[in-house]
C-alpha positions as CSV (number, residue, x, y, z in Angstrom):
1,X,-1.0,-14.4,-40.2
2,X,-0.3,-15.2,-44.2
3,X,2.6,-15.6,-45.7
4,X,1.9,-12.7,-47.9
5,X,-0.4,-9.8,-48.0
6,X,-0.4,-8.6,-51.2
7,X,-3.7,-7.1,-52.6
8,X,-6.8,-8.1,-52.5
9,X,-9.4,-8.7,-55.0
10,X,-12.2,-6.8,-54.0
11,X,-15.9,-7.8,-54.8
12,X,-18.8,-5.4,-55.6
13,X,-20.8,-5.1,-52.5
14,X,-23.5,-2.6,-54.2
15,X,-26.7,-5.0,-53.9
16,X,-26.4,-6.5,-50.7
17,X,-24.1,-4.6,-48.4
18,X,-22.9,-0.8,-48.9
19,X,-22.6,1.4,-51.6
20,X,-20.4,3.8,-50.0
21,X,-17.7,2.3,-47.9
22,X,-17.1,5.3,-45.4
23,X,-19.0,8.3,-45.1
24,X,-17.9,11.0,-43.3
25,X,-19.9,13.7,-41.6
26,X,-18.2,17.0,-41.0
27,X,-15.3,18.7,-43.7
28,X,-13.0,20.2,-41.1
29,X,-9.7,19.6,-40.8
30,X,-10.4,16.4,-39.2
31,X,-13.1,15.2,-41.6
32,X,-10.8,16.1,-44.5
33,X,-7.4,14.9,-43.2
34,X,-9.4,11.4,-42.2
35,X,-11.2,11.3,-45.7
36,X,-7.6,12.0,-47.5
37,X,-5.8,9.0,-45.6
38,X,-8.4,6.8,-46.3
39,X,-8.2,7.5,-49.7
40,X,-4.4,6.9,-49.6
41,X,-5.4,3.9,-48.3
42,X,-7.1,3.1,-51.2
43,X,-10.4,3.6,-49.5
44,X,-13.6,5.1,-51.2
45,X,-15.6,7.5,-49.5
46,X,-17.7,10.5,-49.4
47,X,-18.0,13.5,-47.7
48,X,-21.0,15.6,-46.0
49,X,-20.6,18.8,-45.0
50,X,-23.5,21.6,-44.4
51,X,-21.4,24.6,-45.9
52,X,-20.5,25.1,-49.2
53,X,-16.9,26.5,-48.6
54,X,-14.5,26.4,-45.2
55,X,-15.6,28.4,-42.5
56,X,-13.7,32.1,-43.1
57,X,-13.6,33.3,-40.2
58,X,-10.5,31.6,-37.4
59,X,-11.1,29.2,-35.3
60,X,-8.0,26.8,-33.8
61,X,-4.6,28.3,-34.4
62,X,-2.1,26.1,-33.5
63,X,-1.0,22.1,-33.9
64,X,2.2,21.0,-32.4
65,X,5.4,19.1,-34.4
66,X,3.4,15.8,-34.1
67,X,0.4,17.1,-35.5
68,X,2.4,18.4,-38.3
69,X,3.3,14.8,-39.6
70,X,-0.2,13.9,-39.7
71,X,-0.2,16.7,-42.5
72,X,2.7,15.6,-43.5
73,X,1.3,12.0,-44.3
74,X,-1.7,13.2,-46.5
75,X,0.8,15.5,-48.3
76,X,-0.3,19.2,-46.8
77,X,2.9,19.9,-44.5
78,X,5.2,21.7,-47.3
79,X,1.9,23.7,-48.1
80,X,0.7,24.7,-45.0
81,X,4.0,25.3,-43.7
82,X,4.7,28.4,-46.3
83,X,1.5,29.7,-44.7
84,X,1.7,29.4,-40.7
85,X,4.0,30.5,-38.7
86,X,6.6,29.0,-36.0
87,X,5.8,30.2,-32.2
88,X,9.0,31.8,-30.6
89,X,7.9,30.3,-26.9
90,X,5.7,31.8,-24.5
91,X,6.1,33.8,-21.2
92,X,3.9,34.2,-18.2
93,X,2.9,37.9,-17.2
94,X,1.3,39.2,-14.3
95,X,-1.8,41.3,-14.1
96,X,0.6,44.6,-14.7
97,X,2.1,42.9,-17.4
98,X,5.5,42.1,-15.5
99,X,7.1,39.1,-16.9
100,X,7.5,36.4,-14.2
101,X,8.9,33.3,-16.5
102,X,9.6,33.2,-20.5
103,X,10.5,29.8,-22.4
104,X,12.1,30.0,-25.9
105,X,11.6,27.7,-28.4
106,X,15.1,28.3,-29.6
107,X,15.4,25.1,-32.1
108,X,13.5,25.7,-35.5
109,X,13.0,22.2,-35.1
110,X,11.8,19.7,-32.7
111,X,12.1,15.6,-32.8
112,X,9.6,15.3,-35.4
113,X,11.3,17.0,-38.6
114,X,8.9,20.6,-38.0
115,X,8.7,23.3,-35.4
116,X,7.3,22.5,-32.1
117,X,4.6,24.7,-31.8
118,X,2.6,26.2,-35.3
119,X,0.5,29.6,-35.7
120,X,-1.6,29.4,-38.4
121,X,-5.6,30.8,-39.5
122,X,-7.8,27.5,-39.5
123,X,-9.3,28.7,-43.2
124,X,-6.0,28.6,-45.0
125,X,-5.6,24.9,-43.8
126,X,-9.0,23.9,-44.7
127,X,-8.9,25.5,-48.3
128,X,-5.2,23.3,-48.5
129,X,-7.1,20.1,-47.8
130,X,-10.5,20.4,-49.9
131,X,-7.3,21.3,-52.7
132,X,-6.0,17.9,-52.1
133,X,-8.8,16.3,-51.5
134,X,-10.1,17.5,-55.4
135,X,-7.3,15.3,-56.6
136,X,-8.4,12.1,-55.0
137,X,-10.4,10.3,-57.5
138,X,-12.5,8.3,-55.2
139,X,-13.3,11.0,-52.6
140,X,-16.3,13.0,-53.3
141,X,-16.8,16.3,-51.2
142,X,-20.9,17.1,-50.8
143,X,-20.8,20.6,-49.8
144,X,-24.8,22.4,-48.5
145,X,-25.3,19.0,-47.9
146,X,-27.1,18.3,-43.7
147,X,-27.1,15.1,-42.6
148,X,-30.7,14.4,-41.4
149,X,-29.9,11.2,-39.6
150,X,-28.8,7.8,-39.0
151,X,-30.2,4.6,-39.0
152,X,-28.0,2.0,-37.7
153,X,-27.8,-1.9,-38.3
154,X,-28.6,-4.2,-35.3
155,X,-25.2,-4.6,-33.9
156,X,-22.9,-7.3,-35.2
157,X,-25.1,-7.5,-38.3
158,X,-22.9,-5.8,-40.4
159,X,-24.8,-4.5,-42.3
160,X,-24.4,-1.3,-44.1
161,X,-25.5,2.0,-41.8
162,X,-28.2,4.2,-43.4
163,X,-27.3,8.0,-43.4
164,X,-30.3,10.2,-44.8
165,X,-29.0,13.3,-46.0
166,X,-30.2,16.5,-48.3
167,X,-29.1,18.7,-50.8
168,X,-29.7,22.2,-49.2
169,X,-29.8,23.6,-52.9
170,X,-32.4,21.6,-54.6
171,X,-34.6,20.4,-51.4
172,X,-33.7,16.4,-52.2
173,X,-33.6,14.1,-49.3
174,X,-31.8,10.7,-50.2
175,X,-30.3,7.6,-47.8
176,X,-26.8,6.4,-48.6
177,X,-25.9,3.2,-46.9
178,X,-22.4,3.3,-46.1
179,X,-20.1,0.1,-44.7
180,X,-18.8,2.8,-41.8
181,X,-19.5,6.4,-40.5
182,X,-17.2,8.7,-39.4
183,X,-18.8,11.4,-37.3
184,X,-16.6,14.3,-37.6
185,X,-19.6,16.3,-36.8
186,X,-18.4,18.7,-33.8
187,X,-19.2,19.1,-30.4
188,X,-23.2,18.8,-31.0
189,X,-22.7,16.3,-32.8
190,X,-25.8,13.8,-34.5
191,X,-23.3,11.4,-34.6
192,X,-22.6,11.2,-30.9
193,X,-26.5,11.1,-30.2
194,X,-27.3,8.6,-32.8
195,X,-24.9,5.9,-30.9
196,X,-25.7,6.9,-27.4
197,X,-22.8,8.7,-26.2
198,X,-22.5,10.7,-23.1
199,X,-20.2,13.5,-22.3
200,X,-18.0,13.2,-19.1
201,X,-17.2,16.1,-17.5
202,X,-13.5,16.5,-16.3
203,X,-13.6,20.2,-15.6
204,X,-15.8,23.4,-14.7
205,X,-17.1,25.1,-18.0
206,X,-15.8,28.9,-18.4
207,X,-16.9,31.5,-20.3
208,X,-14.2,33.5,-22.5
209,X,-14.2,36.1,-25.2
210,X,-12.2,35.3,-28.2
211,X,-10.8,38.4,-30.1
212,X,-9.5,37.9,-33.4
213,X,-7.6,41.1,-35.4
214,X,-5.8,42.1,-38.2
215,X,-3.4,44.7,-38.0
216,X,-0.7,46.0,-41.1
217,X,1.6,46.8,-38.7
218,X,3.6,44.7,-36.3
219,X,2.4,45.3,-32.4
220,X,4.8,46.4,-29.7
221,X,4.6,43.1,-28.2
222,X,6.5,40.1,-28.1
223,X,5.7,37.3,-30.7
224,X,5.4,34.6,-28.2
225,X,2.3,33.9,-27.0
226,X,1.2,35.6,-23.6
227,X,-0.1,34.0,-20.7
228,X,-1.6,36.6,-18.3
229,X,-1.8,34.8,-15.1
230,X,-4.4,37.1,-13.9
231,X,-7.1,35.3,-11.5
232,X,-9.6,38.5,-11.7
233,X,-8.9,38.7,-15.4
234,X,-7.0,35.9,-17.2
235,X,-6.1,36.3,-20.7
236,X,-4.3,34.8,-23.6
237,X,-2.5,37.0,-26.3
238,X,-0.4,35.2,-29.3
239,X,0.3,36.4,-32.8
240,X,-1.0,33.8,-35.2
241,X,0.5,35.0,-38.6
242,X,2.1,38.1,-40.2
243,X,-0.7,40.0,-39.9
244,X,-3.0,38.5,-37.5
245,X,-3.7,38.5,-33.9
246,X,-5.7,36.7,-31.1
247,X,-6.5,37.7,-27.6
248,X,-8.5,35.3,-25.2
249,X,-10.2,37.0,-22.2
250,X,-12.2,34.9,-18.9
251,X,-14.6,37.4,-18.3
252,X,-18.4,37.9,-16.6
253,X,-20.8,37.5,-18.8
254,X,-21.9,40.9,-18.8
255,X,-18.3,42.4,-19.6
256,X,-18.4,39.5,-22.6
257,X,-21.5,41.2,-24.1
258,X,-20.3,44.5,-23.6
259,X,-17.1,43.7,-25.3
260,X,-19.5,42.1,-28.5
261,X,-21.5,45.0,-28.9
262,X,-19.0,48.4,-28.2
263,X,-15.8,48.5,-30.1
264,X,-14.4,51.1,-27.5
265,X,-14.6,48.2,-25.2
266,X,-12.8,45.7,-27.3
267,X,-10.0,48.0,-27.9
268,X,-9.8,48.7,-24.2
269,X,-9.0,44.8,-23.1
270,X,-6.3,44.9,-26.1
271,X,-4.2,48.4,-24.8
272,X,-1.8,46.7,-23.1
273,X,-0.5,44.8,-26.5
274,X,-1.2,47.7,-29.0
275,X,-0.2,50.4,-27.3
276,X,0.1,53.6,-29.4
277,X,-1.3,52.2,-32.6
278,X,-4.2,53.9,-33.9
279,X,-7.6,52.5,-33.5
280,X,-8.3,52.5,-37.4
281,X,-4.9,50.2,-38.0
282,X,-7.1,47.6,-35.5
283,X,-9.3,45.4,-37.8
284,X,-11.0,43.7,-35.1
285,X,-12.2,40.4,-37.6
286,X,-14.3,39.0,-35.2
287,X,-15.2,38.6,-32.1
288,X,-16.6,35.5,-30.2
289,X,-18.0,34.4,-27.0
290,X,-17.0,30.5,-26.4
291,X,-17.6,28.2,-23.4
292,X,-14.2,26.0,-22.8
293,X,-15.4,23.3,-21.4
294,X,-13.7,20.0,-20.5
295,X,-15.1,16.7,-21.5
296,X,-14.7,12.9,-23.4
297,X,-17.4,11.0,-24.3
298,X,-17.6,7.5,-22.7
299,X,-17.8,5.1,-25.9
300,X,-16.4,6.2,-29.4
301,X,-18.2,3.8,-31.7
302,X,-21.1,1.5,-31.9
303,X,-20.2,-0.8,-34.8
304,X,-18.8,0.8,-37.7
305,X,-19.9,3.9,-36.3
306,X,-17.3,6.4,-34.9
307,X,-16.6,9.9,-33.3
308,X,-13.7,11.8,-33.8
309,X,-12.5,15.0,-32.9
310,X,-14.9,17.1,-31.0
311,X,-17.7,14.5,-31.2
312,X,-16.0,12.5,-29.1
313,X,-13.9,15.6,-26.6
314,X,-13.6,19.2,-25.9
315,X,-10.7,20.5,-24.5
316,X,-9.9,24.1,-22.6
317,X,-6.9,26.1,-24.7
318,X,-4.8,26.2,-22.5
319,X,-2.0,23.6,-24.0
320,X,-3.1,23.7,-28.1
321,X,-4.3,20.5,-28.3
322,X,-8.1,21.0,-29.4
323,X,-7.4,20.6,-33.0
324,X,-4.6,18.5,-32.7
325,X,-6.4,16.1,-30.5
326,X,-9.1,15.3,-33.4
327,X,-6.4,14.8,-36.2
328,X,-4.6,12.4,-34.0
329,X,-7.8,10.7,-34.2
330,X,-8.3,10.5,-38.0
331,X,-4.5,9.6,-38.0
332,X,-5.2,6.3,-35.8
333,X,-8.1,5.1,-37.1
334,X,-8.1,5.9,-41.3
335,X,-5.5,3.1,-41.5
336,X,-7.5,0.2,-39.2
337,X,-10.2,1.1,-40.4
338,X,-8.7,0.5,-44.2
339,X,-7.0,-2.4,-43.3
340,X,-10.8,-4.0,-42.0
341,X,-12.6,-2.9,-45.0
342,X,-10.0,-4.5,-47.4
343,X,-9.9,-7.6,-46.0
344,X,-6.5,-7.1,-44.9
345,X,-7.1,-7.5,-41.0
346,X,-9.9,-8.6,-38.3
347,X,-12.8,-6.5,-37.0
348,X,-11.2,-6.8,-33.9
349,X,-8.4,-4.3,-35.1
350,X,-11.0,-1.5,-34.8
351,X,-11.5,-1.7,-31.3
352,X,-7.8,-0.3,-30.5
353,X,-9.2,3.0,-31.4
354,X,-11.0,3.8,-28.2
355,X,-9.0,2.1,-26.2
356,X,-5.7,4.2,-27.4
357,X,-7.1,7.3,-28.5
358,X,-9.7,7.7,-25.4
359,X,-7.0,7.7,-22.0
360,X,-4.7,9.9,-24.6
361,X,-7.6,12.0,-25.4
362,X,-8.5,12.0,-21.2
363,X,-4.7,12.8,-20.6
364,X,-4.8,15.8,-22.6
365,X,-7.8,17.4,-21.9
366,X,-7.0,16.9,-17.7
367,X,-3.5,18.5,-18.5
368,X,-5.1,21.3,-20.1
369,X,-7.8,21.9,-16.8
370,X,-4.6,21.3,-14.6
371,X,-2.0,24.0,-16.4
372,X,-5.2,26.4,-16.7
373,X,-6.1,26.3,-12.9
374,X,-2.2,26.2,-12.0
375,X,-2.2,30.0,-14.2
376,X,-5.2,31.6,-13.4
377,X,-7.1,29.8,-10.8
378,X,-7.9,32.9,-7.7
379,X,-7.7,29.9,-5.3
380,X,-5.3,31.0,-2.1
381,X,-3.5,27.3,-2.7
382,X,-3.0,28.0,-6.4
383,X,-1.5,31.2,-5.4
384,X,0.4,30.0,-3.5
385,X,1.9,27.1,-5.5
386,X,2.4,29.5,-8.4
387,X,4.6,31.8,-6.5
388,X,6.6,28.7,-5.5
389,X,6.6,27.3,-8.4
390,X,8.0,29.7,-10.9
391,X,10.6,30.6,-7.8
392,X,12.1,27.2,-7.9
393,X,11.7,27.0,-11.5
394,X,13.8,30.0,-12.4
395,X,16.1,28.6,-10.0
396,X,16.7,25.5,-11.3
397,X,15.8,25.3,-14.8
398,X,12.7,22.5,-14.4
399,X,10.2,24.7,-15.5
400,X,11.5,25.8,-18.7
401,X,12.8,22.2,-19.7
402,X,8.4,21.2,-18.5
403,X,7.2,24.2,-20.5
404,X,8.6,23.0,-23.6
405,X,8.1,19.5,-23.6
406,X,5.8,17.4,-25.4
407,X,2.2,17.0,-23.6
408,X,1.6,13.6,-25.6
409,X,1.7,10.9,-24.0
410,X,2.6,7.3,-25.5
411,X,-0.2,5.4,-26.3
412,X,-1.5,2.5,-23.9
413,X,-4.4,-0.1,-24.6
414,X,-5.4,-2.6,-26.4
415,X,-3.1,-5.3,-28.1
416,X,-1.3,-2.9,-30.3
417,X,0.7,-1.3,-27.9
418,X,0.9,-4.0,-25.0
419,X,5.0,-4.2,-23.8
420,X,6.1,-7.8,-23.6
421,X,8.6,-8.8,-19.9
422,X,11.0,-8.7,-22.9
423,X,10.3,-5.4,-23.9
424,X,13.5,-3.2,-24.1
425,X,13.5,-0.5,-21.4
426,X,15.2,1.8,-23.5
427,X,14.9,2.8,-27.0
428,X,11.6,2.5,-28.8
429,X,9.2,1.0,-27.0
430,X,5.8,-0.1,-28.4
431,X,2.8,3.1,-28.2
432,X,5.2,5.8,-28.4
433,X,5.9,7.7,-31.6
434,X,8.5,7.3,-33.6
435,X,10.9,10.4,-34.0
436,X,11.7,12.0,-37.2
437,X,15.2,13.1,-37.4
438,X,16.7,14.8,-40.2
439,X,17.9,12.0,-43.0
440,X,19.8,11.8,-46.5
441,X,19.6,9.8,-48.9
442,X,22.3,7.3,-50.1
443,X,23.6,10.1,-52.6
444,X,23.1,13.0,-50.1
445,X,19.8,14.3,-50.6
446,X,18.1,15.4,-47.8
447,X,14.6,13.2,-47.0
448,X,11.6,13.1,-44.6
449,X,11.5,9.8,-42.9
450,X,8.3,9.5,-43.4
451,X,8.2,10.5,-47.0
452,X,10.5,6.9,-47.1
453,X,8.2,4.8,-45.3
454,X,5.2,5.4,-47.3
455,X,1.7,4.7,-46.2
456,X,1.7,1.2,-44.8
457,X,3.9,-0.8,-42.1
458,X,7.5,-0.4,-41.8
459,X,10.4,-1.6,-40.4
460,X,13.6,0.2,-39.1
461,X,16.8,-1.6,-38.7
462,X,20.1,-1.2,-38.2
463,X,21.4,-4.4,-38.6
464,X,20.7,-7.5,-40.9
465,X,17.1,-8.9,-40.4
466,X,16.4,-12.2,-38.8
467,X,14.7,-14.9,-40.7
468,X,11.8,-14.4,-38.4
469,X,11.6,-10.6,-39.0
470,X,11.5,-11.2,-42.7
471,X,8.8,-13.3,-42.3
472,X,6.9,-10.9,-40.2
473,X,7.9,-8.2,-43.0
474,X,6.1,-9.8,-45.5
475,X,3.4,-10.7,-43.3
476,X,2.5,-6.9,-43.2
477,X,4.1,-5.9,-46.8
478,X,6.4,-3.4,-44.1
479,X,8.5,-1.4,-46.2
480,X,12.4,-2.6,-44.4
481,X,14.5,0.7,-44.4
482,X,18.2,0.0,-42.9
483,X,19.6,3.2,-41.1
484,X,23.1,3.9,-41.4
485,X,25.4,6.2,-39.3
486,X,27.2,9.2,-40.8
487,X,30.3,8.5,-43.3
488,X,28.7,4.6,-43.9
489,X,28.6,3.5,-47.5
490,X,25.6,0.5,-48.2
491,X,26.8,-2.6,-48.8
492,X,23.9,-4.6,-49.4
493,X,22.2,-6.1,-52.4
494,X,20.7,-2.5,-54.8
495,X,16.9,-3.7,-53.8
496,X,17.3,-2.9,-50.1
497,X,16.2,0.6,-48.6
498,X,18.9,2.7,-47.2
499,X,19.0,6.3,-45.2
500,X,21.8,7.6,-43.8
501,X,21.0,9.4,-40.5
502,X,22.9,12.7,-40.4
503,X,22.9,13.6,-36.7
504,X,23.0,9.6,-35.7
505,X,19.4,10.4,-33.6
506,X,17.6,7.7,-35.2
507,X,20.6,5.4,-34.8
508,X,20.8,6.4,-31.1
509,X,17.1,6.1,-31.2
510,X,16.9,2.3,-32.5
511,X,20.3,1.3,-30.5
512,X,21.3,-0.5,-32.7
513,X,18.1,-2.4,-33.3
514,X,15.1,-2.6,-35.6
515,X,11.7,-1.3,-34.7
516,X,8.4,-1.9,-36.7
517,X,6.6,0.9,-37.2
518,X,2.6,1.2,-37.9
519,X,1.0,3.2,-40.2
520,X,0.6,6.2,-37.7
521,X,4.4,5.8,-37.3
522,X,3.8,4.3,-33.8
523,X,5.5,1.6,-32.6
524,X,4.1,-2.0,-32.7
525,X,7.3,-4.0,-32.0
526,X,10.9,-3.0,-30.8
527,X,14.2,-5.0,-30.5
528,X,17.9,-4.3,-30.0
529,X,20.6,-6.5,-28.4
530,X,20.5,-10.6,-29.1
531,X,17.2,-11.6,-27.5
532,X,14.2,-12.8,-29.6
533,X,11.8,-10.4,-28.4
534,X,11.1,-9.1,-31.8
535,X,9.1,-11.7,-32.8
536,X,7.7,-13.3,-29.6
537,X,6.1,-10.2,-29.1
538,X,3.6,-10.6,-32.7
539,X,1.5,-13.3,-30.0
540,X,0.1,-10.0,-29.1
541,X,-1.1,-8.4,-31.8
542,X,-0.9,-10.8,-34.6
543,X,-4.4,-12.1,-34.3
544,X,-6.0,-8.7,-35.1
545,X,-4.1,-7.8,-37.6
546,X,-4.1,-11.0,-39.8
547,X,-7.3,-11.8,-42.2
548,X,-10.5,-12.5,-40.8
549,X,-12.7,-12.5,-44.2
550,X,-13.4,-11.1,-47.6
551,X,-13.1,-7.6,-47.7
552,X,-16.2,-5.6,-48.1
553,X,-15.4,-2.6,-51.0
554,X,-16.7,-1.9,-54.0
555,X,-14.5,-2.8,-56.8
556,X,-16.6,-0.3,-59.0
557,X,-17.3,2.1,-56.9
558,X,-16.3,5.8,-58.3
559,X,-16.7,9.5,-56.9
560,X,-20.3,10.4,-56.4
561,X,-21.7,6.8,-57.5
C-alpha cells in the first residue's frame, strides 16, 4: 500500500475510454440510493430510467434498522423517517383469527441508531431520493428515457461499455459509453440478459393478491403486522402508514381474478380487519396479482457490468427483505466501485461484491422460503412442527427472542472479510456490521456514529494507536475516532476525534480495542487485548485495496455532458 492516499489527479478519459463513468439503469430506490453514494464518492454518473416520475402506486413497504443506515449514509434517514412508520411487532393468527404467538418490538430503537422494523409507501421514498439526488451536481437523472441495449467490451479490455438508449419524448436513439454499468433494472432485467445470467431457483413460485387501501379511519385491528397461518388461505395484513393499509392473500388463480375484477369480493377477504367500517371509508388504491418467487442469479457481473437488486434476486415477503436486500447491494458496491474508478484501489477489489453480497443474498431469500413454508405450508409435517413449535416457544421464551432478531447474516467471502487464527472471538469480528449506539459529542450533543465517520474508512479505538495502525490509517485516509466511556473527559492533543458513548455499547462492543471500519460500516480489521493481530491481518486484504493504476474519470466531466 502507499504511504498516503490523498487525492488523485484525475485525467480526461473522453476520447479514448468513457465519457460517462457509471451508468445506471433503473431510478428505484436502489438505482437512486447507488447513484447518490457514488456521487458522494465523488463519482460522476448518469441515470436511465423509462418513467418520467416514481411509480405512484406502493410497492415494498418495509426496510429494517440496517437498511435504514444505508439512508442514513446518502442523507435521506431524518426525511424519510418523519414519513414511515415504526412496526409495533407482529403476531401469528389462526384461520379464525385466534392469536397463537405475538412478539413486541417494545424498544423504539434497535442496535443500529433507528427502529427495527419501518412501514412506509415506496413513492414517498423515491420522491425523497430524486430530491437529493437534484442536488448532486454530477448526477444527471434521464427520466422517459429506455435503455435499448448493451454492447459490451471483450472482457479484460477495459474498454468503456456501450449503452444505446432513447428519449421516449423526441424519438432520439443515442450510445453512451460508460466506464461501468449498473443494472438496477428489475427482475426482467436487460441487464441480467446482456451478461448471461441465469436465475436459480430456491423455491416453488406462488401466486398472491396484493391489496393495497386507504382508509381515514383507524381499523379495529392491531397495528402489528398479521400473519395468518392459514394453509387453505394464508394471508398477510400490516398497516403501512397513518392512513394506509396492505393485505397479502395466497389464493387460486381464479379467486385472484375474481378478487381484481368485483370490489364486493375484495372487501370480503378484508372483513376480518375492518369489521364494521363502511364500505365507502375503504379506498381500495390498488390491487395486484404478484408471483413471489425465490431466486439468485448465478454471476453478478461480467466486467464492469453489474446487477443489483432484483436483477440479480427475488425474494418471497415473508421476512421484509426484498427491498432491503437490493440497497444492501448499492451500499457494498458504490464505494469499491469508487475506489477502482479513482485510482484509489485494484480491479481486484470489485470482485468482493459477488462473493459477499451473493451467499448473503442466498441466505436471505432461503430464510424467507423456510419461515413462509414453516407458517402456511398444508404439509402434515409442517403442521405438525408448527403446533410444537409455538408450544415450546411460549413456553420458553426462544421464539419471541428468534422472531425479533436480525435475519442478516455477517458477511463471508472474498479477502475483505477473511478472519485471521488471530482473529478475536469476541467483539467485532471482520464481515459483520458495525453497531450504532447512541453517542454525544465531547460537549454533550447527541450524534449519529455514522454522521462522525463520514464516507470513507474509519477507525474505532479506545485506546492509543499503535505505530503500525497509524500507518495503516493513512494508508486508507480512515478517519481515527477514539471512544470514550461515560463521565471521561479527552485528554489528547485538540486534532483527535472524540465521542463519548453514553450507554458504554460501543465500548463493550470494541472491548477495549480498535476496529477498522469500511465504508459500508463493515468490519475489515478488529483488535483488542496486546496481540498484533491488527495489522498482520492487512496481508489479507491489503493487495486489493492498494493502487493498481491511473484512475479512469473524467476530470471535466459535468451533469448531462
Amino acid at each position: 500500500m502507499t504511504p498516503t492516499r490523498g487525492e488523485p489527479t484525475l485525467r480526461s478519459a473522453l476520447d479514448d475510454r468513457a465519457r460517462t463513468p457509471v451508468a445506471v439503469i433503473g431510478a428505484g430506490p436502489v438505482g437512486l440510493v447507488a447513484a447518490l453514494q457514488l456521487a458522494r464518492h465523488g463519482v460522476p454518473c448518469e441515470i436511465f430510467e423509462r418513467h418520467q416520475a416514481p411509480y405512484p402506486l406502493p410497492r415494498a413497504v418495509h426496510i429494517d434498522d440496517e437498511v435504514m443506515r444505508i439512508l442514513q449514509a446518502v442523507g435521506a434517514a431524518d426525511t424519510f423517517a418523519a414519513r414511515s412508520r415504526p412496526a409495533l411487532g407482529m403476531q401469528l393468527v389462526d384461520s379464525r383469527h385466534r392469536v397463537l404467538a405475538r412478539f413486541l418490538r417494545d424498544n423504539p430503537l434497535g442496535t443500529h441508531g433507528f427502529p427495527q422494523a419501518n412501514m412506509f409507501d415506496q413513492p414517498d421514498l423515491e420522491h425523497i431520493l430524486r430530491d437529493l439526488l437534484q442536488k448532486q451536481p454530477t448526477a444527471c437523472l434521464h427520466g422517459n428515457t429506455e435503455v435499448l441495449g448493451l454492447t459490451l467490451p471483450p472482457p479484460g479490455s477495459a474498454r468503456p461499455v456501450a449503452v444505446r438508449v432513447k428519449d421516449l419524448d423526441t424519438g432520439r436513439v443515442r450510445t453512451v459509453r460508460a466506464a461501468a454499468v449498473l443494472g438496477c433494472d428489475g427482475a426482467t432485467s436487460l441487464t441480467r440478459q446482456a451478461i448471461g445470467s441465469r436465475q436459480q431457483t430456491l423455491g416453488k413460485p406462488q401466486h398472491w393478491l396484493v391489496v393495497d387501501v386507504r382508509c381515514p379511519v383507524p381499523l379495529p385491528a392491531w397495528d402489528g403486522v398479521h400473519q395468518v397461518c392459514d394453509p387453505a388461505r394464508p394471508a398477510t395484513y400490516m398497516r403501512v402508514g397513518e392512513d394506509r393499509y396492505r393485505w397479502e392473500f395466497r389464493l387460486p388463480d381464479q379467486d385472484i381474478d375474481a378478487a381484481m375484477t368485483d370490489r364486493t369480493r375484495t372487501l370480503q377477504l378484508l372483513a376480518p380487519w375492518t369489521g364494521a367500517i363502511a364500505s365507502n371509508q375503504l379506498d381500495v388504491v390498488r390491487t395486484a396479482r404478484y408471483t413471489f418467487r425465490a431466486q439468485v442469479v448465478d454471476h453478478w457481473r461480467r466486467d464492469r457490468v453489474f446487477l443489483l437488486g432484483d436483477a440479480a434476486h427475488l425474494t418471497p415477503p415473508f421476512i421484509g427483505q426484498g427491498l432491503g436486500a437490493g440497497l444492501r447491494d448499492a451500499h457494498n458496491l458504490s464505494w469499491k466501485l469508487a475506489s477502482v474508478l479513482r485510482g484509489h484501489s485494484a480491479e481486484s477489489l470489485l470482485d468482493t461484491y459477488e462473493s459477499e453480497r451473493r451467499p448473503h443474498a442466498i441466505h436471505l431469500v432461503r430464510t424467507a422460503v423456510l419461515i413462509g413454508g414453516a407458517m402456511t405450508s398444508a404439509h402434515p409435517a409442517a403442521r405438525i412442527s408448527r403446533r410444537a413449535g409455538l408450544a415450546v416457544g411460549r413456553h420458553t421464551g426462544l421464539l419471541s427472542k428468534a422472531a425479533l432478531a436480525t435475519l442478516s447474516p455477517p458477511l463471508h467471502g472474498g479477502a475483505l472479510t477473511r478472519r485471521t487464527t488471530a482473529a478475536p472471538r469476541r467483539g467485532p469480528r471482520p464481515g459483520e456490521l458495525s453497531p450504532q449506539p447512541p453517542l454525544h459529542t465531547p460537549d454533550g450533543h447527541p450524534v449519529r456514529l455514522d454522521d462522525l465517520l463520514g464516507d470513507g474508512f474509519a477507525l474505532l479505538t479506545c485506546r492509543s494507536l499503535t505505530p503500525g495502525q497509524h500507518r495503516l490509517a493513512q494508508a486508507l485516509d480512515a478517519r481515527v475516532l477514539t471512544v470514550l466511556p461515560p463521565g471521561t473527559e479527552p485528554t489528547g492533543p485538540e486534532s483527535t476525534a472524540y465521542a463519548v458513548d453514553t450507554t458504554n455499547a460501543l465500548h463493550t462492543w470494541l472491548r477495549g480495542g480498535t476496529a477498522l471500519i469500511r465504508p459500508d460500516r463493515v468490519v475489515l480489521a478488529a483488535q483488542h487485548g496486546n496481540s498484533d493481530s491488527f495489522v498482520e491481518s492487512a496481508q489479507t486484504w491489503a493487495k486489493i485495496l492498494a493502487p493498481a493504476g491511473p484512475p479512469v474519470l473524467c476530470s471535466g466531466w459535468t451533469a448531462g455532458s
